[in-house]
N, C-alpha and C positions, 0 to 999 in steps of 0.2 A: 358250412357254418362259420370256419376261420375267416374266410373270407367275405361274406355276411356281416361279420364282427368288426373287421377292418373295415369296411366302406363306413358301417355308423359310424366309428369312433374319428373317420376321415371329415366326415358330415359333421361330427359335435366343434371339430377341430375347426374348419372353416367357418362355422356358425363365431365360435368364440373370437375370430379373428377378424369377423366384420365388425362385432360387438365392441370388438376394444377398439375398429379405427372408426368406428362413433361414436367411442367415447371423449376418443383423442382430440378429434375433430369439434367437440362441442365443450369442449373446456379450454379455456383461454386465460391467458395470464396479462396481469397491466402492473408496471412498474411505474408508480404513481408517486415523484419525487424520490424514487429512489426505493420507496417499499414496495415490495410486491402482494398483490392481491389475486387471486386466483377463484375464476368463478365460471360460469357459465354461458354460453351465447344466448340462450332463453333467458337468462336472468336481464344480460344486457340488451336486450329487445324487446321489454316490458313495454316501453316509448317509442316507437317507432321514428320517430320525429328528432333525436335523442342524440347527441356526437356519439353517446358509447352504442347504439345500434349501429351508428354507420360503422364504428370498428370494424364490426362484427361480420359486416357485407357487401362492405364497397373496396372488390377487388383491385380499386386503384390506387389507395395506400400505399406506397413506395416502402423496402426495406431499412430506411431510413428512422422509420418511427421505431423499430423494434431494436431493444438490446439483444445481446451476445447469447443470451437465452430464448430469442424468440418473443418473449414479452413487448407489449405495445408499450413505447414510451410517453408521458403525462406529465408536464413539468406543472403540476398542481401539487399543494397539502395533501398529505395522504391523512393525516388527521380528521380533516375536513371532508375526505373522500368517503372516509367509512360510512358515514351516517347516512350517504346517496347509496351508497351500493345495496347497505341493509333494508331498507327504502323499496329499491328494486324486489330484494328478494322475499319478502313476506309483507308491501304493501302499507305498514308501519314508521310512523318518524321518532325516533329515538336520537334525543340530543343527548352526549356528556356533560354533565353539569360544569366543566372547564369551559365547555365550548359555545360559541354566541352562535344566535340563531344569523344572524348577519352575513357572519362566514359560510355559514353552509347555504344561508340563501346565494352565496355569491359565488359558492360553487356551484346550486343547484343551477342557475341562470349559464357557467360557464358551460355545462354539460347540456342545459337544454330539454333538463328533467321536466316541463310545462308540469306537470300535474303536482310535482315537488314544490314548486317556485309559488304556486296557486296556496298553495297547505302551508308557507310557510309565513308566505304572506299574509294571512289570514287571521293565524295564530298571534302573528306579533301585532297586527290591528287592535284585536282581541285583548289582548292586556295593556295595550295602550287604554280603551274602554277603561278596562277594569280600574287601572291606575286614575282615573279623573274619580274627582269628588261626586258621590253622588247627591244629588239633593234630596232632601227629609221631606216629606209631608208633614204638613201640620195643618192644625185647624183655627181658626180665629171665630170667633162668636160674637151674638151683638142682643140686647135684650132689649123689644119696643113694647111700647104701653099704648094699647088704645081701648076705647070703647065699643060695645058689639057692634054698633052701627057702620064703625071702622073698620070692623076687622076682614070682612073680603074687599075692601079694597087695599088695606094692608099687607094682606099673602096676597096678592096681585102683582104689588112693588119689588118682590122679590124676584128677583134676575142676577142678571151675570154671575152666574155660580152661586149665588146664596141660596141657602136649603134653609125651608120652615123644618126646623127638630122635634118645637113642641108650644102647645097651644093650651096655657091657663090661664083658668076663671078665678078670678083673685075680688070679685065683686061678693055680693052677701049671698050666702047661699049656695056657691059659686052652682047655679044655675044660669044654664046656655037661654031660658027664656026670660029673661031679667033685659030690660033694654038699657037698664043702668051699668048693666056689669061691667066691670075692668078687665083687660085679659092681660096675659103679656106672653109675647112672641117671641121666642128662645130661635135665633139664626146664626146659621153657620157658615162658613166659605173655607173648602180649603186650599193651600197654598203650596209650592213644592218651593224650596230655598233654605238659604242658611240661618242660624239664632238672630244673624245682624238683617231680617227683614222685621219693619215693624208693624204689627197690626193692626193698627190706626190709619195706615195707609188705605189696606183692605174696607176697612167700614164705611170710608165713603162709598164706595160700590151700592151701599144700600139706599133707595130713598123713600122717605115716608112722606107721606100727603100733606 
């Protein structure tokens, strides 16, 4: 049974000692201007395509890159670095309110983060958008008078954007079988632009008979 005892506990021993040089083996350090950052080879090979993957696997990195610790050397902002690395690790863009998106796009671009450079791109499009004026809808209106006789070829006239609203009998009686009756035709058009369009321009648009 001692001896039973001893082979597990020899077994648990050697198991933990794989354990630890995989763990060793999968965490990596970058000293990135100077600060150091310490993360993961899975974190940095989100991007395959990426400089920080190829740290991670391209056994021909000369010793040169790496400080006195072993850490990969990075003469980049490490300020600038964080927000790619976070990026990395949960998928997420999280900027410092100190920090312009400009900079990290121009990390994201020196690293080669393709999916980063896409997202950031995008966003500062995006409130470029926002930042332009937008134009107002409004409506401009026009009010024609004719007699029943007129009046289908009057809502006929109506084109380029003009909308019949509304159709009254302003004749006696205001009966639709009166051949005398007067109507009048309330029309619309609307416009996207700013206070300084005038809408007298607009009403030519309309022609009557």
């Amino acid at each position: 049974k001692v001896g039973s005892f001893k082979l597990s506990y020899y077994n648990e021993y050697k198991s933990y000692l794989r354990m630890e040089k995989t763990a060793k083996q999968e965490w990596i350090r970058l000293n990135v201007g100077g600060t150091t950052f310490l993360t993961t080879k899975q974190t940095l090979s989100k991007d395959p395509a990426s400089f920080l993957c190829r740290i991670c696997h391209d056994e021909n990195l000369v010793d040169s890159l790496r400080d006195s610790t072993g850490a990969f050397l990075i003469d980049r902002d490490p300020t600038y670095f964080s927000p790619i690395l976070n990026y990395l690790r949960h998928g997420k863009l999280i900027i410092d309110k100190n920090l312009c998106e400009e900079g990290v796009l121009a990390e994201a671009e020196f690293y080669q983060v393709s999916s980063l450079v896409k997202l950031i791109r995008r966003r500062m499009e995006e409130k470029v958008e926002e930042k332009k004026p937008k134009k107002r809808k409004q409506n401009v209106y026009r009010v024609l008078q004719c007699h029943e006789v007129e009046l289908t070829q009057m809502l006929s006239t109506l084109s380029d954007g003009w909308k019949c609203e509304q159709v009254i009998n302003i004749g006696s009686g205001y009966s639709y079988e009166c051949n005398n009756s007067e109507f009048l035709i309330l029309a619309s058009y609307e416009i996207e632009g700013d206070d300084n369009i005038a809408p007298s321009k607009f009403i030519t648009k309309i022609q009557t008979p």
